[in-house]
N, C-alpha and C positions, 0 to 999 in steps of 0.2 A: 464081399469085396476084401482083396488079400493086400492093403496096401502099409510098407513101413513107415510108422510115424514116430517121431522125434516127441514126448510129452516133458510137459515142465514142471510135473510131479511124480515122484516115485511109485504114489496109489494108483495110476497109470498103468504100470507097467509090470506092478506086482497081480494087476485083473488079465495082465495079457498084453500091455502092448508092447514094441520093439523095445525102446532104446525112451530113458528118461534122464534131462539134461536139466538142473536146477535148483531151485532152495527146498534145504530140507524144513517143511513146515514144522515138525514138531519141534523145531529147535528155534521158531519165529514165536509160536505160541507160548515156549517157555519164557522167551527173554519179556513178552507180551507181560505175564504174568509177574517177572518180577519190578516191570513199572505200575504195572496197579498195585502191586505190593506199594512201592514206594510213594504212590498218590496216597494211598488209604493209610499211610502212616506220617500224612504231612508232609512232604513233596510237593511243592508248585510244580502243574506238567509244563507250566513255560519255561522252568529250572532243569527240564531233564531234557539230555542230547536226542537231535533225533541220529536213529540209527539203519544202517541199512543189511543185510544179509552179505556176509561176505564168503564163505562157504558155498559154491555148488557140487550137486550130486552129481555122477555118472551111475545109471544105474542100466542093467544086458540083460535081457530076457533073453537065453538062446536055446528054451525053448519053443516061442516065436518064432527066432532065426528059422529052425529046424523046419518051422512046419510051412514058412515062407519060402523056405530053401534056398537060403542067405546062409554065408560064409561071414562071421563078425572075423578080423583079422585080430592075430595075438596081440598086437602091439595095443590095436583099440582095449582089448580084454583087460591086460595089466593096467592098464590109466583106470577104469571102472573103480569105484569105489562098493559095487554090487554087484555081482553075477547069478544071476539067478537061474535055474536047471532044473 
């Protein structure tokens, strides 16, 4: 089945799929790590904000495009934060 799918993680799209629109996880797991950091050095976690992702990715597979035989437009291209070929 040849169909474009929109994923909402990068590792998506870096196996092959079209177009990945969302939060970069390893930059969730960092901030992850540095509240456990701050729990295990005495930190009440009811003391610490909660936070949400505010950063999303654009990431183009147009090697995909290609093999789908999709045109991505320039203008979508330049917004991409990753193009991948």
């Amino acid at each position: 089945m040849r169909l474009p799918i929109v994923y909402g993680y990068r590792e998506h799209v870096v196996d092959g799929g079209l177009i990945g629109y969302g939060i970069d996880l390893r930059e969730c797991f960092r901030c992850s790590a540095v509240y456990v950091h701050k729990i295990l050095t005495g930190t009440a976690p009811g003391d610490l904000p909660v936070e949400f992702p505010t950063k999303l990715e654009l990431i183009i597979n147009l090697k995909t495009a290609k093999t789908l035989g999709l045109t991505i437009p320039p203008s979508l291209l330049a917004r991409a934060d990753e193009v991948i070929e």
